[in-house]
DSSP file (Angstrom, degrees, kcal/mol; ACC not computed):
  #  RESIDUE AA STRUCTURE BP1 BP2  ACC     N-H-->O    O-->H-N    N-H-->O    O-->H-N    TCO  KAPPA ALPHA  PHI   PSI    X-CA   Y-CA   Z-CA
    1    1 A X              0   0    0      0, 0.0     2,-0.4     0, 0.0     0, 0.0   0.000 360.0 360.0 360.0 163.1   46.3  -37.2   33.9
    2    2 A X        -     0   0    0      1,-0.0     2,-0.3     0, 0.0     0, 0.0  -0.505 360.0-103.1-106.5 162.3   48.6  -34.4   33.6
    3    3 A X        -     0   0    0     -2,-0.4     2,-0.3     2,-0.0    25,-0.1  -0.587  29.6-149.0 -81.3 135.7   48.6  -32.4   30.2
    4    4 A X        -     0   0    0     -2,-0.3     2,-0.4    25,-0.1    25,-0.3  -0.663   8.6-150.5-118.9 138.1   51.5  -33.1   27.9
    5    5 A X  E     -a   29   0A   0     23,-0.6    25,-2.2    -2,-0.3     2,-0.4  -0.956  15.7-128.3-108.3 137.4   52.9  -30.1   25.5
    6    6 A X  E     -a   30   0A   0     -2,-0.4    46,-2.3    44,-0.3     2,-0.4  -0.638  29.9-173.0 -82.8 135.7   54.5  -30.7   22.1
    7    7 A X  E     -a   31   0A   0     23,-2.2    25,-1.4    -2,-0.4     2,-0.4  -0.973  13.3-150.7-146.0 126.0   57.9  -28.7   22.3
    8    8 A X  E     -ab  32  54A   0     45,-2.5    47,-1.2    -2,-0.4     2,-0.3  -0.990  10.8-160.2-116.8 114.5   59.9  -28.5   19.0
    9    9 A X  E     -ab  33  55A   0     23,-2.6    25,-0.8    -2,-0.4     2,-0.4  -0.788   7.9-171.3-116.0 108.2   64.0  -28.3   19.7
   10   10 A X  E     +ab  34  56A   0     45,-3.6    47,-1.8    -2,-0.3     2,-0.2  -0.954  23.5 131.7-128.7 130.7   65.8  -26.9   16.8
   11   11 A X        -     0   0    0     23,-2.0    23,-0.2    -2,-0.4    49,-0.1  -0.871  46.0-148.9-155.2 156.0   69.9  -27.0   16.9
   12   12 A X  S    S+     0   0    0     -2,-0.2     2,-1.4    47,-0.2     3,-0.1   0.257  78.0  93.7-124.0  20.0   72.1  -28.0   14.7
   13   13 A X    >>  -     0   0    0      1,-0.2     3,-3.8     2,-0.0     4,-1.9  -0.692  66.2-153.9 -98.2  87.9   74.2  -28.9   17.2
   14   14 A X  H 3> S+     0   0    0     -2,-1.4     4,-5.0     1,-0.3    -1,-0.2   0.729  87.3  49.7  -7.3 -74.9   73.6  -32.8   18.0
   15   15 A X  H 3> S+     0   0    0      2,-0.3     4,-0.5     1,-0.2    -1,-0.3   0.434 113.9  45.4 -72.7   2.2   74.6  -33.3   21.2
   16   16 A X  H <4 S+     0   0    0     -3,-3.8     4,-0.4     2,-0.2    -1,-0.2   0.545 115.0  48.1-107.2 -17.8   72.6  -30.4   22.5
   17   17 A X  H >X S+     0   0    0     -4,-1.9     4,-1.8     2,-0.2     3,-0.8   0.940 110.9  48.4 -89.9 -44.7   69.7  -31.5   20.5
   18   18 A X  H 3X S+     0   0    0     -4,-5.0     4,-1.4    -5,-0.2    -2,-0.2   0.702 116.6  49.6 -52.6 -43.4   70.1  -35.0   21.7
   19   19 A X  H 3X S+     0   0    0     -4,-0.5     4,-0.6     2,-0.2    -1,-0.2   0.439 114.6  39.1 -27.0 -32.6   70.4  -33.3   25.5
   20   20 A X  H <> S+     0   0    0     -3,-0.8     4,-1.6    -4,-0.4    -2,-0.2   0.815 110.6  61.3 -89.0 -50.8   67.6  -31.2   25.5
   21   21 A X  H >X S+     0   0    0     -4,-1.8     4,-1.9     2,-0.2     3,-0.5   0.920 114.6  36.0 -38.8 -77.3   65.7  -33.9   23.6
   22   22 A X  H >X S+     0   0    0     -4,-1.4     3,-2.0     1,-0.3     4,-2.0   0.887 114.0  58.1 -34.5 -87.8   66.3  -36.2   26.7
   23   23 A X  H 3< S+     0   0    0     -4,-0.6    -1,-0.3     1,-0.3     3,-0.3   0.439 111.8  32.9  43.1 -99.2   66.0  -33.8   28.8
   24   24 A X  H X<>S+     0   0    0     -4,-1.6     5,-0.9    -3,-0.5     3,-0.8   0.541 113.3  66.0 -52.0 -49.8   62.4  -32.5   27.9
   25   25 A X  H <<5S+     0   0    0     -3,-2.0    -1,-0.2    -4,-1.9    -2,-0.2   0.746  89.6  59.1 -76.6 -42.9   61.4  -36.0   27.0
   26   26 A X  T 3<5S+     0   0    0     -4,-2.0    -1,-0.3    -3,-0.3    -2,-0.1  -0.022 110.1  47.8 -81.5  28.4   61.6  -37.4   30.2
   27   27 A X  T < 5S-     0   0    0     -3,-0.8    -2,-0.1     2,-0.3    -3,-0.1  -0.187 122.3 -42.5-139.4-134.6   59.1  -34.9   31.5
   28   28 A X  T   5S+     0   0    0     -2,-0.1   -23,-0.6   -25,-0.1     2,-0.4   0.012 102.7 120.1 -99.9   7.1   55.5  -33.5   30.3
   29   29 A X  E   < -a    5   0A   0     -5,-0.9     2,-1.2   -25,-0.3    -2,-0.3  -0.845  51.4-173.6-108.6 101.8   57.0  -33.4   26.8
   30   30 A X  E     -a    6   0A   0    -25,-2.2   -23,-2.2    -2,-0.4     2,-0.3  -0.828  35.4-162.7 -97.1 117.3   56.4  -34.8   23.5
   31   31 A X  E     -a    7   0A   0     -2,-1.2     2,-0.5   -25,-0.2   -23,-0.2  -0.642  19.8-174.7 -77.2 146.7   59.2  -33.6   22.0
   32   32 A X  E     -a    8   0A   0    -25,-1.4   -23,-2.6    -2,-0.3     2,-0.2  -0.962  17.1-167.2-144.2 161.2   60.1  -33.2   18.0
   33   33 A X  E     -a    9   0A   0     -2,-0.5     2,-0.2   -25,-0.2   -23,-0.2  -0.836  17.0-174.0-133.6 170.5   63.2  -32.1   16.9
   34   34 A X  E     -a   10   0A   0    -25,-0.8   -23,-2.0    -2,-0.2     3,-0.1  -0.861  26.9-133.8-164.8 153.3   65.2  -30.8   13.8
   35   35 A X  S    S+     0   0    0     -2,-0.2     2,-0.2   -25,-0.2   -21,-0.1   0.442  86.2  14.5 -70.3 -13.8   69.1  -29.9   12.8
   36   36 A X  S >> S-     0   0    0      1,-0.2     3,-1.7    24,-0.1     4,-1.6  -0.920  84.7 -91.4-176.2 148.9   68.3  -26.5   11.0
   37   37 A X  H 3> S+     0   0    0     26,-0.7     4,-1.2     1,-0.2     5,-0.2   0.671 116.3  49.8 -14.9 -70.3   65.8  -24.0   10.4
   38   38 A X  H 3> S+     0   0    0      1,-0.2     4,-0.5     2,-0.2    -1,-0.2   0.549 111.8  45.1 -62.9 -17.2   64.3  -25.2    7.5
   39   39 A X  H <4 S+     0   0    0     -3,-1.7    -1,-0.2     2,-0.2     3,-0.2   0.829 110.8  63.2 -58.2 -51.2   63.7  -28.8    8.8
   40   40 A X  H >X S+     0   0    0     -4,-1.6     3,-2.4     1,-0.3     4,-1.2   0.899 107.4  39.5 -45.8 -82.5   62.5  -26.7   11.8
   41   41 A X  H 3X S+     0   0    0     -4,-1.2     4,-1.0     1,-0.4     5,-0.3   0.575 105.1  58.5 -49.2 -27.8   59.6  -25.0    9.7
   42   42 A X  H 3< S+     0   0    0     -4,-0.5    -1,-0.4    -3,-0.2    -2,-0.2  -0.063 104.2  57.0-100.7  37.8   58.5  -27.7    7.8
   43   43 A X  H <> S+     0   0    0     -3,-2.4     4,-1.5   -35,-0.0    -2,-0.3   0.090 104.2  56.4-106.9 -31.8   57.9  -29.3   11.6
   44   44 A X  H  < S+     0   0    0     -4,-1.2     5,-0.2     2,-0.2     4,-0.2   0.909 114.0  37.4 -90.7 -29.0   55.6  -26.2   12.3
   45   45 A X  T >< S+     0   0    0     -4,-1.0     3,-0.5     1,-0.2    -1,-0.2   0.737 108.6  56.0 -89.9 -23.3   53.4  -26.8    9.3
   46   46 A X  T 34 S+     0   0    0     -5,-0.3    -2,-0.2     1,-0.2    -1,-0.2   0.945 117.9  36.3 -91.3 -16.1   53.2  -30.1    9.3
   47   47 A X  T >< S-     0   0    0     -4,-1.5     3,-1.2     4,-0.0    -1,-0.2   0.177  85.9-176.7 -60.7   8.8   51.8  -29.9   13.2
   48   48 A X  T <   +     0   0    0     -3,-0.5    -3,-0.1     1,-0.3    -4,-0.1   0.319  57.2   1.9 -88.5 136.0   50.1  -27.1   12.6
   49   49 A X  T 3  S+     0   0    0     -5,-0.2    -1,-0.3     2,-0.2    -4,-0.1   0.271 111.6  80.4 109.5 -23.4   48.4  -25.8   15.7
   50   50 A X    <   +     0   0    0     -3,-1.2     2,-0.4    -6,-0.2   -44,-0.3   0.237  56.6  98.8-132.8  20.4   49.5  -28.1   18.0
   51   51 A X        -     0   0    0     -7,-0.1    -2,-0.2   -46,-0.1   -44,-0.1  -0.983  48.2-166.1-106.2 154.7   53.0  -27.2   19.1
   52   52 A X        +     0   0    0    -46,-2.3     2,-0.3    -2,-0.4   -45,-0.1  -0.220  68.1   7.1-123.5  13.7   53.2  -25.0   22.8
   53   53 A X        -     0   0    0     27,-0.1   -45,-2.5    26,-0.1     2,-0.4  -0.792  63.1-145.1 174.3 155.8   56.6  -23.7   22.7
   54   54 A X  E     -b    8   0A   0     26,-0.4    28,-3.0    -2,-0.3     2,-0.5  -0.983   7.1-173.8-130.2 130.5   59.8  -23.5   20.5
   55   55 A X  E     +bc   9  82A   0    -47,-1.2   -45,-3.6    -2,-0.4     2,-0.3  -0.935  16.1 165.9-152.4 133.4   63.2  -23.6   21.2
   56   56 A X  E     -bc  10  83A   0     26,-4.1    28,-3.8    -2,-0.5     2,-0.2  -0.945  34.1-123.5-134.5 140.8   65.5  -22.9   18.6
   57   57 A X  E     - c   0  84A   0    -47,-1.8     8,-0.4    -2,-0.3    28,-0.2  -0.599  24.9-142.1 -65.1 143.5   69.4  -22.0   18.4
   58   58 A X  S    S+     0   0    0     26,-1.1     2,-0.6    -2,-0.2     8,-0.5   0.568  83.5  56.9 -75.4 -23.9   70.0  -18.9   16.7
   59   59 A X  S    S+     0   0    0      6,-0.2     2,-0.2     5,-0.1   -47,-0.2  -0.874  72.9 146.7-110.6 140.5   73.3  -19.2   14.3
   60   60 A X        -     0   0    0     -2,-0.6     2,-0.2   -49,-0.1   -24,-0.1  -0.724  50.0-117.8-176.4 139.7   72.2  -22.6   12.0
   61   61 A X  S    S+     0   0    0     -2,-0.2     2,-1.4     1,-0.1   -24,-0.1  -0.531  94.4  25.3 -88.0 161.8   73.3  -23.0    8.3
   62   62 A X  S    S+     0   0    0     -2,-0.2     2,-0.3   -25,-0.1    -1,-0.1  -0.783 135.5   3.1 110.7 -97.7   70.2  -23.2    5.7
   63   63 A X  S    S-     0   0    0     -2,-1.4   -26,-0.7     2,-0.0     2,-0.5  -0.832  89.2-135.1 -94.4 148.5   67.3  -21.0    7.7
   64   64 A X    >   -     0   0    0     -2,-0.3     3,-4.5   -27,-0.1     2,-0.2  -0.993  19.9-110.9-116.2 171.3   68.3  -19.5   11.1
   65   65 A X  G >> S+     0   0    0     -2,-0.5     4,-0.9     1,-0.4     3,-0.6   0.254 116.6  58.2 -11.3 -41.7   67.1  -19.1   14.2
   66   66 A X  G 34 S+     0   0    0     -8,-0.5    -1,-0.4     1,-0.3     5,-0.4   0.810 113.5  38.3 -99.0 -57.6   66.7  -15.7   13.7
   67   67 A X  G <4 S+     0   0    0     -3,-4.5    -1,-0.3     1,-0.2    -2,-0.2   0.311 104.7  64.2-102.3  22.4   64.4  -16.3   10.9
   68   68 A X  T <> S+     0   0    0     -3,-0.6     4,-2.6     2,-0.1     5,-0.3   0.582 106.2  46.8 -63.5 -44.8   62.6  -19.2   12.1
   69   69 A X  T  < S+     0   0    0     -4,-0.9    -2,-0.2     2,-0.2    -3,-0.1   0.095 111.8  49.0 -96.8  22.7   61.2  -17.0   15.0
   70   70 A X  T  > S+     0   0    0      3,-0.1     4,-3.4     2,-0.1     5,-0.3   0.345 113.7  47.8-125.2 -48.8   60.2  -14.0   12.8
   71   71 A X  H  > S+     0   0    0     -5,-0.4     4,-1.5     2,-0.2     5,-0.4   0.966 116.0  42.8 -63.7 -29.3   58.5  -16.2   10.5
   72   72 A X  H  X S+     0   0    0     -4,-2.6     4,-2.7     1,-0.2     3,-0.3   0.960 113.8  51.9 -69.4 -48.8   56.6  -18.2   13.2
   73   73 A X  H  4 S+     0   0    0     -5,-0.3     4,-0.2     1,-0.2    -1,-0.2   0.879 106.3  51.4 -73.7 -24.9   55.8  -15.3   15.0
   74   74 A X  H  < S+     0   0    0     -4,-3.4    -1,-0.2     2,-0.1    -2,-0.2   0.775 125.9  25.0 -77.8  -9.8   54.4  -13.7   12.1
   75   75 A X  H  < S+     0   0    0     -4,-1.5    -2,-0.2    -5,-0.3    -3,-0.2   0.561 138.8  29.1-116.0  -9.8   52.0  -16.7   11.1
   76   76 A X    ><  +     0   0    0     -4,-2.7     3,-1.2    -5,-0.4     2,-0.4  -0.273  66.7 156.1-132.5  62.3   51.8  -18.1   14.6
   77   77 A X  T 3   +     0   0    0      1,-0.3    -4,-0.1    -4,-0.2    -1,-0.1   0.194  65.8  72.6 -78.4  26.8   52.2  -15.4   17.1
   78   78 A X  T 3  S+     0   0    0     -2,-0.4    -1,-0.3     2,-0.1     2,-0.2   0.644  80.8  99.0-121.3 -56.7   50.5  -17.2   19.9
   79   79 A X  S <  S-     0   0    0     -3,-1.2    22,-0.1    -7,-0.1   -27,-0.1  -0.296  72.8-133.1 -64.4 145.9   53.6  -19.5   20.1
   80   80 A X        -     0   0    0     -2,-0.2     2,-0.4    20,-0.1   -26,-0.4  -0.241  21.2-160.2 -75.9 146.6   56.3  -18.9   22.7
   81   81 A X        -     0   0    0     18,-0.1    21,-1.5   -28,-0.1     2,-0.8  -0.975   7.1-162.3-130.6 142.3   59.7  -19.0   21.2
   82   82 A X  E     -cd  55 102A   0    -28,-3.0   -26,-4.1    -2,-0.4     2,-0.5  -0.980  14.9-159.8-112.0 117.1   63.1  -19.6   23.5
   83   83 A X  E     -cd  56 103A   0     19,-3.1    21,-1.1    -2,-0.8     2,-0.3  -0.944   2.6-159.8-103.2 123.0   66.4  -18.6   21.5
   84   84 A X  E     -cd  57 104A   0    -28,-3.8   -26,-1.1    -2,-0.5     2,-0.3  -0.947   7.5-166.1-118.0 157.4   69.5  -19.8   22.6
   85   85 A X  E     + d   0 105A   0     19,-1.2    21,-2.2    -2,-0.3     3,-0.2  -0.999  35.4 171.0-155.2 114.8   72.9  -18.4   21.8
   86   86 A X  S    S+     0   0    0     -2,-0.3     2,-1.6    19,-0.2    -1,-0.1   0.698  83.3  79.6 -74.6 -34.8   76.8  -19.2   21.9
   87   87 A X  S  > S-     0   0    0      1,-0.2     4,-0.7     2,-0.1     5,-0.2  -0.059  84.6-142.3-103.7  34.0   77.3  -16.0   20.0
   88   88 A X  H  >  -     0   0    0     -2,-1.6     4,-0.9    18,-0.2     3,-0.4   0.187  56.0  -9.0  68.8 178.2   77.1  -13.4   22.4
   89   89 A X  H  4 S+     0   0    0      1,-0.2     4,-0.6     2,-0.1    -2,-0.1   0.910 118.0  61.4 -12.4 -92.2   75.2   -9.4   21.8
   90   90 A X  H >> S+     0   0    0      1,-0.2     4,-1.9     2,-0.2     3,-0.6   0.666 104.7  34.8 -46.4 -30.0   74.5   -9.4   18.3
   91   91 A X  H 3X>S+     0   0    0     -4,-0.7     4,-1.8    -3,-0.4     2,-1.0   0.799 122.3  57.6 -77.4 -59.0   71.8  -12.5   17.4
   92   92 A X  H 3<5S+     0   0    0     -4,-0.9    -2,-0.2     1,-0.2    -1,-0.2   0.529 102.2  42.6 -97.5  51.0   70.6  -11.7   20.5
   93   93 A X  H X>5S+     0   0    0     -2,-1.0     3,-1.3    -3,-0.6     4,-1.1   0.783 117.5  51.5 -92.3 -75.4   69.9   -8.4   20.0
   94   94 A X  H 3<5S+     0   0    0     -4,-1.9     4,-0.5     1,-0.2    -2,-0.2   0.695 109.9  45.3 -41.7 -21.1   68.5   -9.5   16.7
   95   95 A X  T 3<>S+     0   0    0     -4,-1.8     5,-2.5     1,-0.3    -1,-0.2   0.813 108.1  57.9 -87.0 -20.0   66.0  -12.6   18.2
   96   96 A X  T <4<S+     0   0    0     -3,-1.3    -1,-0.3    -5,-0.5    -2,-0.2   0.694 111.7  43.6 -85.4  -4.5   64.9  -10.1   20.9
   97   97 A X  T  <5S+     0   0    0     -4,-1.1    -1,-0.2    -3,-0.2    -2,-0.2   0.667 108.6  53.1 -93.1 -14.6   63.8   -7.8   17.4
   98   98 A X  T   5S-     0   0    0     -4,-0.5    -2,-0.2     2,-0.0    -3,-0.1   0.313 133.3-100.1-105.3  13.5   62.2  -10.9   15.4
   99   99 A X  T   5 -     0   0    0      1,-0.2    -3,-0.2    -5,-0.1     2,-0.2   0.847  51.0-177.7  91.8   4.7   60.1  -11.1   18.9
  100  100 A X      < -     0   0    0     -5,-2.5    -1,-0.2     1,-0.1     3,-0.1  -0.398  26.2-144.4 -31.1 113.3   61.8  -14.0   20.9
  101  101 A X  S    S-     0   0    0    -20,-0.3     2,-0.3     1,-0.2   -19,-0.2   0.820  83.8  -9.7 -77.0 -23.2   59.6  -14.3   24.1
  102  102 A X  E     -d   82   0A   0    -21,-1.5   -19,-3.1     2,-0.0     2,-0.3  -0.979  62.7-153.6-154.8 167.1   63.3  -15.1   25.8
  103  103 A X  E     -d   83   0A   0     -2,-0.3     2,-0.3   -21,-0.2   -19,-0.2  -0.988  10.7-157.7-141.7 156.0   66.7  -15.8   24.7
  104  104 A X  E     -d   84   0A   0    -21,-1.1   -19,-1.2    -2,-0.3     2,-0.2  -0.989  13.4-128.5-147.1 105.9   69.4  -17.8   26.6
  105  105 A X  E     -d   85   0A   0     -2,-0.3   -19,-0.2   -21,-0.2     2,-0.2  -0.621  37.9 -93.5 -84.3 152.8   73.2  -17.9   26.4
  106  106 A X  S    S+     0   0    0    -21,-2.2   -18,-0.2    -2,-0.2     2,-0.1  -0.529 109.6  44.7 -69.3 137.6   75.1  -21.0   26.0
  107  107 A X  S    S+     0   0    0      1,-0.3     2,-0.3    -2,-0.2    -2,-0.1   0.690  83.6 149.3 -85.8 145.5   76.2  -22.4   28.3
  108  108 A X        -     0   0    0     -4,-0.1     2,-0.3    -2,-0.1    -1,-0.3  -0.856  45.9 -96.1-135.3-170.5   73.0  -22.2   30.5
  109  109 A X    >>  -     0   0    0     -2,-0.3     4,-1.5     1,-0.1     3,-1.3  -0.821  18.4-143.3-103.6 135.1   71.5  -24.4   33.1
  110  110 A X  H 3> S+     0   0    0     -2,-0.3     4,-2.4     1,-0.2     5,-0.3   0.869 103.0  52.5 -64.8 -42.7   68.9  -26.9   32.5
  111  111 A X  H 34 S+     0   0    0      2,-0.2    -1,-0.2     1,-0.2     5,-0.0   0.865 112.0  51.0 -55.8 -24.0   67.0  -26.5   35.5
  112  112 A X  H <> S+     0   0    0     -3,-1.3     4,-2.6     2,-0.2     3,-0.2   0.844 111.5  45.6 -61.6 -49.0   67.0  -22.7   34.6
  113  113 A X  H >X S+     0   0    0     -4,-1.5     4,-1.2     1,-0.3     2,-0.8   0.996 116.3  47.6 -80.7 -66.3   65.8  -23.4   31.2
  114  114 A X  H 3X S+     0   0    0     -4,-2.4     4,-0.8     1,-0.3    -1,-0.3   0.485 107.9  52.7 -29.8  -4.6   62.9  -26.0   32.7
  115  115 A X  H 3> S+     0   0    0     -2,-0.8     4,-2.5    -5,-0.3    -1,-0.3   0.795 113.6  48.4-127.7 -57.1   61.8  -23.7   35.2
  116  116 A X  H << S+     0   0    0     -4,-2.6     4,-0.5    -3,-0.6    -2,-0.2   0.735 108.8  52.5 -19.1 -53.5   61.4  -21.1   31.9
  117  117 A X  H >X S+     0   0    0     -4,-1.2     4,-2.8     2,-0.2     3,-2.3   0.978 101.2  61.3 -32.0 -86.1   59.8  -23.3   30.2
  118  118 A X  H 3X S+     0   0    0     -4,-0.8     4,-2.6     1,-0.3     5,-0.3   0.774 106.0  42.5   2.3 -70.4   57.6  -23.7   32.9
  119  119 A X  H 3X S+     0   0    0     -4,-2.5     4,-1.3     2,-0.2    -1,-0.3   0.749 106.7  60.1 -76.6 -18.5   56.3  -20.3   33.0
  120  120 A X  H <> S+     0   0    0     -3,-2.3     4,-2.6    -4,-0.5    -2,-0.2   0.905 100.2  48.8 -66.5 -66.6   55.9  -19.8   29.8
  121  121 A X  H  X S+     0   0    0     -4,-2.8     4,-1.9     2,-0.2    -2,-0.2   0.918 114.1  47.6 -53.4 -39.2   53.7  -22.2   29.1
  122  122 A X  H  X>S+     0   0    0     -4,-2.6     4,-1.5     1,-0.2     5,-0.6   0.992 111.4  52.4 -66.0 -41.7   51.2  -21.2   32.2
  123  123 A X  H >X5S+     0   0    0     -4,-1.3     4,-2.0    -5,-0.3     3,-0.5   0.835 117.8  34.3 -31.5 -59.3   51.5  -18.0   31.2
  124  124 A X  H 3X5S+     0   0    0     -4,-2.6     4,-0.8     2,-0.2     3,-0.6   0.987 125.6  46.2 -48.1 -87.3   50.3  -19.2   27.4
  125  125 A X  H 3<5S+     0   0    0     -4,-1.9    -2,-0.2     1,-0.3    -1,-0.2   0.431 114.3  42.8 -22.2 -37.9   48.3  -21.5   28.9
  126  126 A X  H X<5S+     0   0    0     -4,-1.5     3,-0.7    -3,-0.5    -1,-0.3   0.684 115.8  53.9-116.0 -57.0   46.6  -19.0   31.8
  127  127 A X  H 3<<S+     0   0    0     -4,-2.0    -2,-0.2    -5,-0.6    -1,-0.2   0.665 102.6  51.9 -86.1   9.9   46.2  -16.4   29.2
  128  128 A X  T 3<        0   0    0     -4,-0.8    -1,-0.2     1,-0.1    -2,-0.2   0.347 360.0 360.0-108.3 -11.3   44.2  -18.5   26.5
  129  129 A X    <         0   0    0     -3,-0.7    -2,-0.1    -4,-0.0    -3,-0.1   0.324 360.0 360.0 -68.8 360.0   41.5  -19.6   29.3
């Protein structure tokens, strides 16, 4: 059987979280989701350990993006994080400072972002053997 990764989608944009969701879901992926940072983070502790990649919008009201991936990556730096971005330069200047293993402007292509996915995780995967 083939090995399944938990991948946690946080947007606060519905229909992109509901897109990705699908997306994802319909592959090697148990997916979990949330609408904003702080939902986002109280998803990483209450799995703790057992999600293999993150992919999180940067601009979100509450927590964002931006400080979702600095806080995971200072208590979980072993997870991969994917930032994605409407906004142009400046978050992702910042996600690529709080340690974002990639970031991705909107609009991008799914197959692009799957085939990212992809490598990351053997990469994780390949360097944890």
């Amino acid at each position: 059987m083939d090995e399944s990764f938990k991948l946690l989608i946080i947007d606060d944009n519905e229909e992109i979280l509901i897109a990705l969701n699908d997306f994802f879901s319909g592959q090697n992926f148990d997916v979990i989701s949330a609408t904003n940072g702080l939902d986002g983070l109280k998803l990483i502790e209450s799995h703790k350990g057992s999600i293999d990649l993150i992919i999180t919008d940067l601009v979100m009201p509450n927590v964002s993006g931006v400080a979702v991936i600095s806080i995971v990556k200072k208590k979980y730096p072993e997870i991969p994080i994917i930032a994605i971005t409407g906004w142009g330069e400046h978050p992702e200047s910042l996600a690529e400072e709080a340690e974002a293993d990639l970031v991705l402007e909107k609009p991008f292509d799914l197959t692009d972002l799957n085939n990212f996915t992809n490598e990351i995780l053997n990469r994780n995967k390949a360097g944890s053997s």
